[in-house]
N, C-alpha and C positions, 0 to 999 in steps of 0.2 A: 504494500500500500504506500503511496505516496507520502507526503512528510507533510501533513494535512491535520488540521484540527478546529475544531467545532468550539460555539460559546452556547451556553445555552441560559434564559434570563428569565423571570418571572415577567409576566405582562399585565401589569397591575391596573386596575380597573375595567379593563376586558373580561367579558364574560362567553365571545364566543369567536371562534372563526372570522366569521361572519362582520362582526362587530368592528375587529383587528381588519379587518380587509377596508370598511367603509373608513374608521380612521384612519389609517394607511396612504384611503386614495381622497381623505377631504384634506391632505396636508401636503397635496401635488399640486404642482400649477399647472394650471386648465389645459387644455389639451399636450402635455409635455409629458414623456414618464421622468421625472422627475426623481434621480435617486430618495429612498427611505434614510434617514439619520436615526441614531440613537444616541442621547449623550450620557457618558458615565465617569463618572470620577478618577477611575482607575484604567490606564495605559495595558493592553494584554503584553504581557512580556515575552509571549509566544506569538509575537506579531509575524513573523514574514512565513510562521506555522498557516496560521489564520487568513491571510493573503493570498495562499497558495492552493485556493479552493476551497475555504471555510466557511460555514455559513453561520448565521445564529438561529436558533431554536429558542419559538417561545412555547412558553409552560402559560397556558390557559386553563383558570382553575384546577389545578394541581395536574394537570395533563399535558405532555406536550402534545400540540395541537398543531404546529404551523412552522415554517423554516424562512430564513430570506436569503441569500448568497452575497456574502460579504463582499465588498467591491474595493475600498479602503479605509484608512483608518485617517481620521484628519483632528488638529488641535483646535480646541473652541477654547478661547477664555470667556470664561463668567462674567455677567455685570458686576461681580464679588472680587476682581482678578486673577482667580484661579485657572492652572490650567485643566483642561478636562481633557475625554477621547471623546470626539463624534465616530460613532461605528456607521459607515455609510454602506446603506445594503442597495441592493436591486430591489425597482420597487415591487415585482414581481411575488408574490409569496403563497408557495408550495403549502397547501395540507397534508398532514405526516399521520402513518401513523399512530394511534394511542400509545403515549407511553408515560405513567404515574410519576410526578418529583416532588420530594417534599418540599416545604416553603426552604429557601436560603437568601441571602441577603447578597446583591451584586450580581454579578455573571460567576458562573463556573464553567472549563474545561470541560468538554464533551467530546471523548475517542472517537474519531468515524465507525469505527465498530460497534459501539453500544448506540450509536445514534438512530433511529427512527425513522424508518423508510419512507420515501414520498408513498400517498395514496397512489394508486394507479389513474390515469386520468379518467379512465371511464365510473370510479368510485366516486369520483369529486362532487356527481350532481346529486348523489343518494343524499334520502335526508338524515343527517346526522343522528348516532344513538344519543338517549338521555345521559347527560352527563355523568351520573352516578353509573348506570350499565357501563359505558364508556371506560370509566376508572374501573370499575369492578373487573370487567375482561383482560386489562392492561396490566390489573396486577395480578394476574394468576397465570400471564404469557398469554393469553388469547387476544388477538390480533385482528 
């Protein structure tokens, strides 16, 4: 496998797919796709790991649910003068997968190996399980 490594981050106040997709595309300019940004406090020290075909993976109510493919990593200072990471994704974002994480605070490291396969495209349009079934099959390995 390639010298490749994933982020994966809680998506806080998102409650669905669905939700994360319509924010996503009310924060592009009008007809442009527009790279996705995320700012975070903390620099991945496993940067040119993450550039090298990484994506981040968000955790939707304790599931991950959804991927974007990292594009670069660029520096934002704060109206605070801090510096920060903006993680700039493709605005593009793949449905994954179920796969259960408990809360953690920041981004974590995510192996390409343990990561969460994309849905198949023709799965995308079904309508999504109930959240709870969703996690329930995710953590017993049911897929």
């Amino acid at each position: 496998m390639k010298n490749t490594i994933n982020l994966v981050k809680l998506c806080v106040g998102i409650d669905s797919f669905e939700q994360l997709e319509a924010y996503r595309a009310s924060r592009r300019v009008e007809g442009e796709d527009t790279p996705s940004q995320h700012i975070t406090r903390m620099w991945p020290r496993r940067e040119a790991e993450l550039l090298n075909g990484g994506s981040l993976y968000w955790v939707i109510k304790g599931v991950i649910q959804a991927r974007q493919r990292v594009l670069r990593l660029d520096e934002a200072i704060g109206k605070d003068g801090i510096r920060r990471c903006a993680i700039v994704m493709d605005p593009k974002l793949f449905r994954t997968e179920p796969a259960p994480r408990r809360p953690f605070q920041g981004w974590r490291y995510l192996d390409p190996n343990d990561s969460p396969r994309d849905l198949k495209l023709s799965r995308e349009k079904e309508d999504s399980l109930p959240h709870a079934l969703s996690a329930a099959l995710a953590d017993i390995g049911v897929r």
